[in-house]
MDAnalysis code that builds the backbone (N, CA, C; Angstrom):
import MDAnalysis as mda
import numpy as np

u = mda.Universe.empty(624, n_residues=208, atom_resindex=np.repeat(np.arange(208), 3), trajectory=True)
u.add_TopologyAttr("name", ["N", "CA", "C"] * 208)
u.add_TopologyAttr("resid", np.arange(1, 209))
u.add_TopologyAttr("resname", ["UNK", "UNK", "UNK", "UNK", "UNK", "UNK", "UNK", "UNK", "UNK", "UNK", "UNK", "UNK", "UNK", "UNK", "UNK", "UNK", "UNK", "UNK", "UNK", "UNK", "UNK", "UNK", "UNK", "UNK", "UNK", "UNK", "UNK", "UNK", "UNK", "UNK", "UNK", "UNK", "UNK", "UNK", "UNK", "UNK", "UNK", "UNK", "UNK", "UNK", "UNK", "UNK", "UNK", "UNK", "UNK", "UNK", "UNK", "UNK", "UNK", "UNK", "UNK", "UNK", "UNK", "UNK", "UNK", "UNK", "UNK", "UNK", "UNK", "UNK", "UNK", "UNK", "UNK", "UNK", "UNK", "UNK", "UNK", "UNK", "UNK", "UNK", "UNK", "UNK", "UNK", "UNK", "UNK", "UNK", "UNK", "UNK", "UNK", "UNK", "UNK", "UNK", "UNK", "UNK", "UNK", "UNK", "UNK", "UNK", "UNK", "UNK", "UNK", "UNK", "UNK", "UNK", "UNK", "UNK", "UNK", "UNK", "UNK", "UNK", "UNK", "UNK", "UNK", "UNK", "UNK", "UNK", "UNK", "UNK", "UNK", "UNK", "UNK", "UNK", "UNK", "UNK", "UNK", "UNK", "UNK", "UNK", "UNK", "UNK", "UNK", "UNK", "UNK", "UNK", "UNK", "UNK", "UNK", "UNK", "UNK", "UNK", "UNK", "UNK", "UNK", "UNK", "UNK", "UNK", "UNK", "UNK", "UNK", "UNK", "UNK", "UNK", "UNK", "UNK", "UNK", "UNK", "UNK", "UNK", "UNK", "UNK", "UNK", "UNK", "UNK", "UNK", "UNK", "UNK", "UNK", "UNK", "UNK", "UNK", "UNK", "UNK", "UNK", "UNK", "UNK", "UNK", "UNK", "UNK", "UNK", "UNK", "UNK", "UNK", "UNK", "UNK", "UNK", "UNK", "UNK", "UNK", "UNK", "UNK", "UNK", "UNK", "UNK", "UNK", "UNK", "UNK", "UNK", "UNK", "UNK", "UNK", "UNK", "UNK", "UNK", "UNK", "UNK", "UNK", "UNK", "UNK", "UNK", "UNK", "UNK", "UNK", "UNK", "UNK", "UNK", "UNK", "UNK", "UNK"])
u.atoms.positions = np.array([
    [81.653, -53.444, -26.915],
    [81.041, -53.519, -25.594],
    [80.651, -54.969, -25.329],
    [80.831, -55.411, -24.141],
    [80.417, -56.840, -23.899],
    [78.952, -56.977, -23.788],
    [78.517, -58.466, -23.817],
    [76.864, -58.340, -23.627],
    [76.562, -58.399, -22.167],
    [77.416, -58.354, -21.219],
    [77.583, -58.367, -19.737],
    [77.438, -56.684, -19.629],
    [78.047, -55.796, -20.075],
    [78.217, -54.501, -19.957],
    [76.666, -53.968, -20.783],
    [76.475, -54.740, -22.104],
    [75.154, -54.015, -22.710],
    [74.280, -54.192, -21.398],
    [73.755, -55.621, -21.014],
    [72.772, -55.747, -20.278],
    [72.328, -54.630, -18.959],
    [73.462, -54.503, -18.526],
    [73.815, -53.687, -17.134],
    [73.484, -52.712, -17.413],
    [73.498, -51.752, -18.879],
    [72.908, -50.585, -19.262],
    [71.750, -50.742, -19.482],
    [71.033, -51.583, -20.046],
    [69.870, -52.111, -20.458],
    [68.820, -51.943, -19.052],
    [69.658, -52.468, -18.335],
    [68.468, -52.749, -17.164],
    [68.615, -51.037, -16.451],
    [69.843, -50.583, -16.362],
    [70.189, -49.681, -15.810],
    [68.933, -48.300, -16.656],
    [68.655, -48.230, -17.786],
    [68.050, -47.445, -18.468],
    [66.318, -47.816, -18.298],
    [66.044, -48.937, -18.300],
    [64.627, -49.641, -18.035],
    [64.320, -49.130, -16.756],
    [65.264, -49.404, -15.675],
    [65.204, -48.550, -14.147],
    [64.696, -47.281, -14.125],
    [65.560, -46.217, -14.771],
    [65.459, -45.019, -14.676],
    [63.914, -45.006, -15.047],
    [63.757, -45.374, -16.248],
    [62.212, -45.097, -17.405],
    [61.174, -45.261, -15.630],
    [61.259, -46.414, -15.192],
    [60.306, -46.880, -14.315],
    [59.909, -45.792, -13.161],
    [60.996, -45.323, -12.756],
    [61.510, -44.265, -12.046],
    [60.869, -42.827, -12.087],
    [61.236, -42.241, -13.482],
    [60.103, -41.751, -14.015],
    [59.060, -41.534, -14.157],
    [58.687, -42.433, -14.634],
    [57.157, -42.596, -14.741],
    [56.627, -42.381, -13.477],
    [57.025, -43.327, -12.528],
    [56.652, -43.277, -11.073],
    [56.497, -41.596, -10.694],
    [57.369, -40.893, -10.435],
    [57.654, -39.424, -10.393],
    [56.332, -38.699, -11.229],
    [56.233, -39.259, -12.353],
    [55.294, -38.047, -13.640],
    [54.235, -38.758, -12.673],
    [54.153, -39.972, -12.443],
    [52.459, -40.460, -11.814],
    [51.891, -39.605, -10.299],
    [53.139, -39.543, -9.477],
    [53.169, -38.861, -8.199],
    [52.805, -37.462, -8.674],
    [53.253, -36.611, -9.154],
    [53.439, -35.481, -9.271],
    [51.669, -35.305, -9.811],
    [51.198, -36.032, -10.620],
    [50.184, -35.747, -11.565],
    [49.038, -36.009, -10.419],
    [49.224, -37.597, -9.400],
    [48.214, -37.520, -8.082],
    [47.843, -36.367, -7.844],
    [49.484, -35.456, -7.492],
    [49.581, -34.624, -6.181],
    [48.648, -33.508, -6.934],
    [49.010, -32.860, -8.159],
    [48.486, -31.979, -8.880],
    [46.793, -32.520, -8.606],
    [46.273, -33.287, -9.086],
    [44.759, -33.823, -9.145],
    [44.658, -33.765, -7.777],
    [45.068, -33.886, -6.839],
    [44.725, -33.914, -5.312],
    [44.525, -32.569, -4.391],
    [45.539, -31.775, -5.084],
    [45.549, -30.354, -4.922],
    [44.691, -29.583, -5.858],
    [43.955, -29.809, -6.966],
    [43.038, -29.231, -7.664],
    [41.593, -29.554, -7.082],
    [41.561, -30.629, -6.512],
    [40.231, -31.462, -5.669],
    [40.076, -30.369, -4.584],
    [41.547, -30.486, -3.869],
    [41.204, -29.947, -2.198],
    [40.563, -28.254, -2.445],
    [41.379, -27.722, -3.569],
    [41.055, -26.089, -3.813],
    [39.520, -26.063, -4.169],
    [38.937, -27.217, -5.257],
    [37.650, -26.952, -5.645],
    [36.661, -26.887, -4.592],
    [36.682, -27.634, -3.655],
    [36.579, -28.189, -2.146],
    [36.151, -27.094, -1.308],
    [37.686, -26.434, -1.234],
    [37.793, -25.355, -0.738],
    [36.859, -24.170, -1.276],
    [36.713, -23.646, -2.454],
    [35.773, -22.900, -2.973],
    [34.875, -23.263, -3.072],
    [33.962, -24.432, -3.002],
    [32.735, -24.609, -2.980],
    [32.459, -24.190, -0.984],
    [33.030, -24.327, -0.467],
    [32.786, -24.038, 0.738],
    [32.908, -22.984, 1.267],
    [33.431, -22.310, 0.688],
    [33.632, -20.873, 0.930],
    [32.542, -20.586, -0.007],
    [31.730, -20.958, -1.234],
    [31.144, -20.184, -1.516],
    [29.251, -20.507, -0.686],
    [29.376, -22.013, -0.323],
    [27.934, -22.181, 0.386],
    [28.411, -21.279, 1.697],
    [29.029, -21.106, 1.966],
    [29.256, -20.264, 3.309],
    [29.018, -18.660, 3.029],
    [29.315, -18.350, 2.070],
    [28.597, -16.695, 2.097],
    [27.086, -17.063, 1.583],
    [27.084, -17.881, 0.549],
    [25.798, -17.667, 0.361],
    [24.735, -17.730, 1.855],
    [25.292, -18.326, 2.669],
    [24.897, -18.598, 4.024],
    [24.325, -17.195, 4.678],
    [25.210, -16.746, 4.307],
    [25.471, -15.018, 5.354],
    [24.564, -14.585, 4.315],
    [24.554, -14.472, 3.016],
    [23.931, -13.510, 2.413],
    [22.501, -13.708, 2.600],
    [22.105, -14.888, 2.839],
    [20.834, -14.998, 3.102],
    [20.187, -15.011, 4.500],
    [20.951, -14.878, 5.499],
    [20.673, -14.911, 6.232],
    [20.748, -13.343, 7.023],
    [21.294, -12.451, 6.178],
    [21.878, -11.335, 6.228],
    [20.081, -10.743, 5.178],
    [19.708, -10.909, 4.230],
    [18.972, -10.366, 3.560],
    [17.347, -10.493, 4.124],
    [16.738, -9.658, 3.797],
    [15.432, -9.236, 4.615],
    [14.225, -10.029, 3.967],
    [13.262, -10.749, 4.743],
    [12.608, -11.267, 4.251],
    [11.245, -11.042, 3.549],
    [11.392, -11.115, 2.134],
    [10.756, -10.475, 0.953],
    [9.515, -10.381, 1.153],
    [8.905, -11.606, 1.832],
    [7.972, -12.409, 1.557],
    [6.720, -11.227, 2.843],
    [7.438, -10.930, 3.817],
    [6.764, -10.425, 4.767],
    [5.924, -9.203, 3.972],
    [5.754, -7.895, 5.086],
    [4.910, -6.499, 4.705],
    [5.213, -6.274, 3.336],
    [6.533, -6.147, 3.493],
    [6.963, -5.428, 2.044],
    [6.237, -6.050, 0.946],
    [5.581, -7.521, 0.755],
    [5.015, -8.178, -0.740],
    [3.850, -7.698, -0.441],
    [3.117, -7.494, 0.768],
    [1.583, -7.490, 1.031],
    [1.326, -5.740, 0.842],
    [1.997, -4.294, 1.038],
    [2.172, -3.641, 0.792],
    [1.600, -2.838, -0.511],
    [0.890, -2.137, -0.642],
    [-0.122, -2.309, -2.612],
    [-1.291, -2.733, -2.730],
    [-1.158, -3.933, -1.726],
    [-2.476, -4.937, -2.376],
    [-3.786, -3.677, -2.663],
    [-4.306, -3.083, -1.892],
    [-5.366, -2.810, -1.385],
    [-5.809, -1.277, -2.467],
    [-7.021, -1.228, -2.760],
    [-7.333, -0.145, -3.746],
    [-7.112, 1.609, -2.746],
    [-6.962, 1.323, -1.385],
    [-6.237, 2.798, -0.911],
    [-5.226, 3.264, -0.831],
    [-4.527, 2.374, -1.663],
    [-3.056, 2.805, -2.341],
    [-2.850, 3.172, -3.510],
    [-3.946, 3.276, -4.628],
    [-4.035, 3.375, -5.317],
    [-4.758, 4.927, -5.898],
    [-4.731, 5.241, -7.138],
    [-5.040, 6.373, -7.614],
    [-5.818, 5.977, -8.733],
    [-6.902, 6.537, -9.564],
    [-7.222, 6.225, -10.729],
    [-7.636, 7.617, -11.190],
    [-7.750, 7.530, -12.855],
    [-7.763, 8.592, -13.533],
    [-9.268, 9.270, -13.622],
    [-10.100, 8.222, -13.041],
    [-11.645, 8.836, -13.037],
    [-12.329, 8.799, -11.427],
    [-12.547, 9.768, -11.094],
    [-12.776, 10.083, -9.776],
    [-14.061, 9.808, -9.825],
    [-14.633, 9.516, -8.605],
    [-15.944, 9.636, -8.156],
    [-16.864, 10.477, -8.510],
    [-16.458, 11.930, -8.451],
    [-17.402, 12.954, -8.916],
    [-17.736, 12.735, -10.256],
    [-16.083, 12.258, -11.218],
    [-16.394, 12.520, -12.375],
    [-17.301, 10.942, -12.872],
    [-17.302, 9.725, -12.210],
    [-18.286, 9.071, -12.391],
    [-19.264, 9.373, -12.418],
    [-19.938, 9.793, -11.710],
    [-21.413, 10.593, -10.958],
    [-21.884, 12.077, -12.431],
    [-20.848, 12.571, -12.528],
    [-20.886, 13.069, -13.856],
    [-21.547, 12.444, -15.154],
    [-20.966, 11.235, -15.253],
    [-21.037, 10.686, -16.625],
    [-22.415, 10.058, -16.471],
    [-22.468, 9.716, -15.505],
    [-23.905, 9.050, -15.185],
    [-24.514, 10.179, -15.824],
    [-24.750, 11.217, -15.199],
    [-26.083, 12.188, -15.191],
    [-25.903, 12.670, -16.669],
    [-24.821, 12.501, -17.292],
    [-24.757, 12.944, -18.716],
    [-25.171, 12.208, -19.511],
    [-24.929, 10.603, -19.190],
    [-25.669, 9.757, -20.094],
    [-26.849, 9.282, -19.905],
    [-27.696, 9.869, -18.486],
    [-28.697, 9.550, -18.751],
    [-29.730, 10.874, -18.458],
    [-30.170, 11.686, -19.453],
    [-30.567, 12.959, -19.492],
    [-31.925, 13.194, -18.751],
    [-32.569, 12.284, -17.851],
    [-33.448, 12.769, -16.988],
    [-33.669, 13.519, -15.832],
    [-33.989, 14.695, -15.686],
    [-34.461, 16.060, -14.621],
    [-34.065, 15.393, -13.612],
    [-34.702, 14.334, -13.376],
    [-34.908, 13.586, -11.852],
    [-34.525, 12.362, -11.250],
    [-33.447, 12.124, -12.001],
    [-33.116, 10.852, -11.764],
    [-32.119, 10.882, -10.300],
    [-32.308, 9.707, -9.646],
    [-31.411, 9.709, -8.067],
    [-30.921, 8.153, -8.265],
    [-29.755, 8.549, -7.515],
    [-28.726, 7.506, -7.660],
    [-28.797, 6.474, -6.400],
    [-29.036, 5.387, -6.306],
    [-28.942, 4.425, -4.841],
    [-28.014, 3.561, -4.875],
    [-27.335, 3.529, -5.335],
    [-26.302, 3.450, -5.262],
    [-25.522, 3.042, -5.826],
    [-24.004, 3.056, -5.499],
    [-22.468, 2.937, -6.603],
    [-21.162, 1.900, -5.780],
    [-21.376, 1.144, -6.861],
    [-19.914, 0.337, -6.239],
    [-18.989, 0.440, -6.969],
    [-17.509, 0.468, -6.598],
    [-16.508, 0.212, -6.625],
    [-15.410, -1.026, -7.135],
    [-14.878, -1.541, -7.996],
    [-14.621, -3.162, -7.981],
    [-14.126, -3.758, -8.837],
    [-13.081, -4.743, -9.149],
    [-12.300, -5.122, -10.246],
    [-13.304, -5.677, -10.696],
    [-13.401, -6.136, -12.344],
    [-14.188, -6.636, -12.940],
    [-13.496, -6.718, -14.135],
    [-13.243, -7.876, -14.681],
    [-12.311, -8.523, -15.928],
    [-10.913, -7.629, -15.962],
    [-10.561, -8.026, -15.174],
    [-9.275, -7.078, -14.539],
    [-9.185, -5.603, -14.543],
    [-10.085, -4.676, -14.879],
    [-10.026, -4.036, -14.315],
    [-11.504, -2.805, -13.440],
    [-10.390, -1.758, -12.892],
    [-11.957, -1.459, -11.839],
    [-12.696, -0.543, -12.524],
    [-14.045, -1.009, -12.073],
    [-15.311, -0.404, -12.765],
    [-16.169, 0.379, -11.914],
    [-16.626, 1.858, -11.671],
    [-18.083, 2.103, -11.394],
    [-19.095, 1.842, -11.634],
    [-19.860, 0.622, -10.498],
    [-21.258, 0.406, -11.407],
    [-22.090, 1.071, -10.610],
    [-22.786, 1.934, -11.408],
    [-23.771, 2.971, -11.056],
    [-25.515, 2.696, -11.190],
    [-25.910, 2.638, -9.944],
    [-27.765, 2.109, -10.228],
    [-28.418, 3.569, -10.167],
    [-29.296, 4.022, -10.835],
    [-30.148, 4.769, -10.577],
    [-31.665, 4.879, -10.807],
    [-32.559, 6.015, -10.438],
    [-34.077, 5.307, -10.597],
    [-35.082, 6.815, -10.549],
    [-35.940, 6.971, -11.621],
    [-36.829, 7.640, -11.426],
    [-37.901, 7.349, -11.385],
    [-39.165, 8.258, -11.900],
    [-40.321, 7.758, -11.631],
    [-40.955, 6.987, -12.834],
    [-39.805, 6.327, -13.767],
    [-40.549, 5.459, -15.180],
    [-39.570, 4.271, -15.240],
    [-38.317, 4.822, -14.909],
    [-37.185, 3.968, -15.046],
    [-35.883, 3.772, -14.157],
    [-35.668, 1.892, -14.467],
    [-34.167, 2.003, -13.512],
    [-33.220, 2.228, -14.169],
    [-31.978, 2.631, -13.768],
    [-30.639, 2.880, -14.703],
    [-29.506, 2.420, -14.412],
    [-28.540, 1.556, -14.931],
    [-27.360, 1.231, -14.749],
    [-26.008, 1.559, -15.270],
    [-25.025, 1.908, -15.275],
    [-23.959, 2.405, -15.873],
    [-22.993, 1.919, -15.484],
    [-21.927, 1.394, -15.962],
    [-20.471, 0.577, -15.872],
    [-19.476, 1.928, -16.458],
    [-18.700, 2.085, -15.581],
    [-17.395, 2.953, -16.065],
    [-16.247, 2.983, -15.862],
    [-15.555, 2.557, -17.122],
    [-13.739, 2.050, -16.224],
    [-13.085, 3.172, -15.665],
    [-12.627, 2.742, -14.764],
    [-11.973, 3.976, -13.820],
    [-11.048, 4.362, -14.201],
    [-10.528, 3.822, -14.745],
    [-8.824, 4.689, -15.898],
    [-9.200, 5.024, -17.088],
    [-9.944, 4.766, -17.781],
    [-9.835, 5.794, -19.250],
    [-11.493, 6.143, -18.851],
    [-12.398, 6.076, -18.436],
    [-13.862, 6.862, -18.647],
    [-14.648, 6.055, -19.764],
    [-14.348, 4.967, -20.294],
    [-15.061, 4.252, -20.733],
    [-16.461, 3.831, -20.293],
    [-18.027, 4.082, -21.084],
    [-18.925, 3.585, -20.675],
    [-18.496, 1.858, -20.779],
    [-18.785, 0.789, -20.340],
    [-18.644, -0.706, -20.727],
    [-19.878, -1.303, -20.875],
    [-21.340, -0.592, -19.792],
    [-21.950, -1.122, -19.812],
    [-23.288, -0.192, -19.804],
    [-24.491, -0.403, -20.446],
    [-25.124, 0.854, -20.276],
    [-26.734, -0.093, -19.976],
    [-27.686, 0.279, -18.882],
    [-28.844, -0.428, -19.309],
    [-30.118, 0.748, -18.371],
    [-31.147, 0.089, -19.283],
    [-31.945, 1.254, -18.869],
    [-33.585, 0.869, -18.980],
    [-34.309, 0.252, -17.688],
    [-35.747, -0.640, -18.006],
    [-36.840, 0.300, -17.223],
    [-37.569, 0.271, -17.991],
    [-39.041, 0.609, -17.199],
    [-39.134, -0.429, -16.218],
    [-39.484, 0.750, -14.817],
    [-39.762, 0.349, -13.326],
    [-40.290, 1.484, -12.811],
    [-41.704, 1.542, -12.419],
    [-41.873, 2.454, -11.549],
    [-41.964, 2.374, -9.878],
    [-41.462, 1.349, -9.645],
    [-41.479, 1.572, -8.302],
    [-39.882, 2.298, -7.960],
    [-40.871, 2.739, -6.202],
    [-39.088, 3.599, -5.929],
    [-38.058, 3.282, -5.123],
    [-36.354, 3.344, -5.203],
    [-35.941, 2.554, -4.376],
    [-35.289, 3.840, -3.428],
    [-34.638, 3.418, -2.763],
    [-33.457, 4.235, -2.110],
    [-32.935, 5.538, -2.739],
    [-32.464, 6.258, -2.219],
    [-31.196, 7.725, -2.993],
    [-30.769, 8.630, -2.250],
    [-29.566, 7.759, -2.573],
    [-27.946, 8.242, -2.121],
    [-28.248, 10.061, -2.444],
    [-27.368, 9.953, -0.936],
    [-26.986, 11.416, -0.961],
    [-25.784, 11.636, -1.183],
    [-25.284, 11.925, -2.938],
    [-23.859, 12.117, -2.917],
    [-23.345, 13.480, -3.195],
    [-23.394, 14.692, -2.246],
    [-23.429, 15.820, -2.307],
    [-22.883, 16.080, -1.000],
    [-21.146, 16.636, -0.728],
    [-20.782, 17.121, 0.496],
    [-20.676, 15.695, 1.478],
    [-20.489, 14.432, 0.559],
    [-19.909, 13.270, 1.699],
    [-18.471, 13.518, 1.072],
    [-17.985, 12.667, 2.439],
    [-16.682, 12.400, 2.174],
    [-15.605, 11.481, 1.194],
    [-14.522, 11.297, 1.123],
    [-14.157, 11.088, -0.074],
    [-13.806, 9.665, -0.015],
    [-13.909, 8.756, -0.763],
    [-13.822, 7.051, -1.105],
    [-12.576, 6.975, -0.131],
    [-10.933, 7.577, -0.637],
    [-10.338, 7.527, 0.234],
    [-10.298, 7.490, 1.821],
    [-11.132, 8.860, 2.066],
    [-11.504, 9.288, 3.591],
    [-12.036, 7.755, 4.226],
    [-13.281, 6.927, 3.589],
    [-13.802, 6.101, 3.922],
    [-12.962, 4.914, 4.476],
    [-12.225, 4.849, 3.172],
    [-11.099, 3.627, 3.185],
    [-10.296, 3.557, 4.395],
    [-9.667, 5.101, 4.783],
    [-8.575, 5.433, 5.857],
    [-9.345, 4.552, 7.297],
    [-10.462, 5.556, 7.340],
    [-11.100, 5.023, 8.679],
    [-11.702, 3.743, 9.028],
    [-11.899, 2.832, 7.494],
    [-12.316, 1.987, 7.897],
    [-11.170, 0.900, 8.066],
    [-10.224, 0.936, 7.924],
    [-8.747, 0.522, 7.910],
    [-8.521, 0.671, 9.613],
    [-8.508, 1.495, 9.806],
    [-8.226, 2.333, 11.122],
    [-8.898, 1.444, 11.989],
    [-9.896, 1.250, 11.519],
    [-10.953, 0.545, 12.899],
    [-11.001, -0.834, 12.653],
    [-10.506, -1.571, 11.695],
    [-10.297, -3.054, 11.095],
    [-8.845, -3.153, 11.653],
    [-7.935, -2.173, 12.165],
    [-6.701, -2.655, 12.725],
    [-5.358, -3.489, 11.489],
    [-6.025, -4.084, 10.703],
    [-5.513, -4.826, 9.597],
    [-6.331, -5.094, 8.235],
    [-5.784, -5.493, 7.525],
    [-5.897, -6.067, 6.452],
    [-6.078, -4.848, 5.035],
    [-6.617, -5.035, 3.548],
    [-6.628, -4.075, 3.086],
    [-7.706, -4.143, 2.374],
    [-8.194, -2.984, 1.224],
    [-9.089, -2.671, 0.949],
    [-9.679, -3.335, -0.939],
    [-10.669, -4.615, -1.150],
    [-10.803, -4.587, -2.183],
    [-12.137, -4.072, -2.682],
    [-12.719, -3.823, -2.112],
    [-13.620, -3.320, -2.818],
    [-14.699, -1.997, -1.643],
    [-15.345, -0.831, -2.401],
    [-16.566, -0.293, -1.594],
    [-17.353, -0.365, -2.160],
    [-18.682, -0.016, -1.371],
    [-20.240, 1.170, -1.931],
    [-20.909, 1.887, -1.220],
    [-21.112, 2.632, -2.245],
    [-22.106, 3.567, -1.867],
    [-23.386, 2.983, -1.598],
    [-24.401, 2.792, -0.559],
    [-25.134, 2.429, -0.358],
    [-26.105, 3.372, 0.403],
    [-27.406, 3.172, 0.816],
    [-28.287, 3.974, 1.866],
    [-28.748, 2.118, 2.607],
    [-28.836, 2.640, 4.094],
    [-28.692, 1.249, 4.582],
    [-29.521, 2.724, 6.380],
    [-31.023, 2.192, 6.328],
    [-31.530, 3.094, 7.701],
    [-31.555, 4.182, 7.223],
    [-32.317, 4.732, 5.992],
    [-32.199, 6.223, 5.485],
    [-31.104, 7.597, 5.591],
    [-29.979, 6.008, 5.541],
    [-28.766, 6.840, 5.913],
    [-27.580, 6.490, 4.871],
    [-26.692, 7.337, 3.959],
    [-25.944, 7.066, 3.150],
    [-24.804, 6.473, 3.846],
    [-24.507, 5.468, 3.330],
    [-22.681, 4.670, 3.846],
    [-22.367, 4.593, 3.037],
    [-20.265, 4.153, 3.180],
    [-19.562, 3.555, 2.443],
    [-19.686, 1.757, 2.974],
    [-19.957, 0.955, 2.416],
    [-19.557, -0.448, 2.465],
    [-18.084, -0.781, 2.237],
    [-17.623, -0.945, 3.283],
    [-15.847, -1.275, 2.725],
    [-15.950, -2.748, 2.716],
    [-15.162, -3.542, 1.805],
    [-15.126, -5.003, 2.204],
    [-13.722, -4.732, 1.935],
    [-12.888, -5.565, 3.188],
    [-12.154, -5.651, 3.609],
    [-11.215, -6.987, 3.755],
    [-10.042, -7.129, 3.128],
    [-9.442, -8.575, 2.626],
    [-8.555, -8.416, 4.109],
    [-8.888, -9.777, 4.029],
    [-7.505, -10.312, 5.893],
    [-7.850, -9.265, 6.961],
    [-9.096, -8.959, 6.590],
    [-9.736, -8.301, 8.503],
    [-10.903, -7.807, 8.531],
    [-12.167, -6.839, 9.088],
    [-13.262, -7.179, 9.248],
    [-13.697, -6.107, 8.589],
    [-15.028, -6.201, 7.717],
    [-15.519, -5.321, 6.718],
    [-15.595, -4.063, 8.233],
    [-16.480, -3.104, 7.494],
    [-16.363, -1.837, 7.733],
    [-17.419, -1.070, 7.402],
    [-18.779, 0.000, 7.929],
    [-19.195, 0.525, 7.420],
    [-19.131, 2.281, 8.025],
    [-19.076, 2.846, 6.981],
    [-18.541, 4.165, 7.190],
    [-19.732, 5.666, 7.029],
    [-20.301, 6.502, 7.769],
    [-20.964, 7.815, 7.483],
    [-20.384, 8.101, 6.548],
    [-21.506, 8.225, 5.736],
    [-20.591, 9.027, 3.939],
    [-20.572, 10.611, 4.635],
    [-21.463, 11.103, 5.461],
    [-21.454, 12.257, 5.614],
    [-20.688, 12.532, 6.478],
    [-20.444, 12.102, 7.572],
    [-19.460, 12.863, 8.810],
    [-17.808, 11.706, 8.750],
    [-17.970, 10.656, 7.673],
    [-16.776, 9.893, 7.700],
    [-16.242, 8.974, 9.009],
    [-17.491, 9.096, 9.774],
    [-17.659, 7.703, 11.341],
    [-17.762, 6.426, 10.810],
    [-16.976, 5.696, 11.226],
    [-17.031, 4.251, 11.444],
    [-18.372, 3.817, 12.494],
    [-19.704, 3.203, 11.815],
    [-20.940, 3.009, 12.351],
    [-20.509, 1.536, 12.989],
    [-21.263, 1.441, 14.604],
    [-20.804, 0.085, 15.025],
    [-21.948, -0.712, 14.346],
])
């Protein structure tokens, strides 16, 4: 072969290589350019439903979270009567009268605290409202006399709660009591996000 004829192949083969390459480089752009535009593409398609889905989904935050809050949604395993029970069991005097009983979270959870009073002594009683636990028990010479609740044939904590809800228009219920307030027994509702409330323990009226 001449070195006129090698060369001519020489360059002729160096061409092609260049050629090549060029081609594998194009092709490999196009591939990377078309893997870009698709990722592109699916990220946008996916902020776009997420779009709808949220804008489509109901907002959590409203009634539905506030919904619960309030203790007249609630149930507990020790009722009123059976508070009023434990009282008179743990404290064994003929004559003792009760002035009154509140209702109320206390180290997370809710407690009956019960005052009562005869003619030697005052009396106090703490009782968790889900298991009947005494928590707190106290008991001092006092003879003077205070108030006493009439808790015989009033209406029920619930009943209180309903109506005083009713007439507050809003908000919900954290805490009551039993109180005598004008020689007259009430419920005290205090009332979260709207206006307390006081209620006839006996006929269940909202008092203005």
């Amino acid at each position: 072969m001449s070195k006129v004829k090698g060369m001519k192949l020489g360059i002729l083969s160096l061409s092609s290589f260049f050629v090549l390459a060029a081609c594998t480089n194009d092709n490999t752009t196009t591939d990377d350019d078309t893997i870009a535009d698709t990722a592109e593409e699916i990220l946008e398609s996916s902020e776009s439903m997420g779009t709808e889905i949220s804008s489509d989904t109901p907002d959590m935050t409203s009634d539905s979270m506030t919904t619960g809050k309030g203790i007249e949604n609630m149930e507990f395993m020790v009722s009123l009567d059976d508070a009023i029970t434990t009282f008179r069991d743990t404290f064994t005097g003929d004559n003792i009268n009760i002035d009154s009983i509140q209702f109320e979270m206390d180290d997370n959870r809710y407690v009956y605290s019960i005052d009562g009073w005869d003619d030697a002594n005052d009396y106090e009683l703490d009782i968790d409202a889900e298991t009947g636990d005494i928590l707190a028990q106290e008991q001092e010479e006092d003879i003077d006399a205070d108030d006493m609740l009439t808790v015989e044939g009033i209406v029920s904590p619930k009943e209180a709660m309903d109506a005083a809800l009713t007439a507050s228009g809003e908000g919900y219920v954290k805490e009551w009591e039993l109180e005598v307030e004008n020689d007259q027994t009430i419920y005290d509702i205090d009332i979260e996000d709207g206006s307390d409330q006081k209620v006839d323990a006996l006929t269940g009226d909202v008092l203005q």
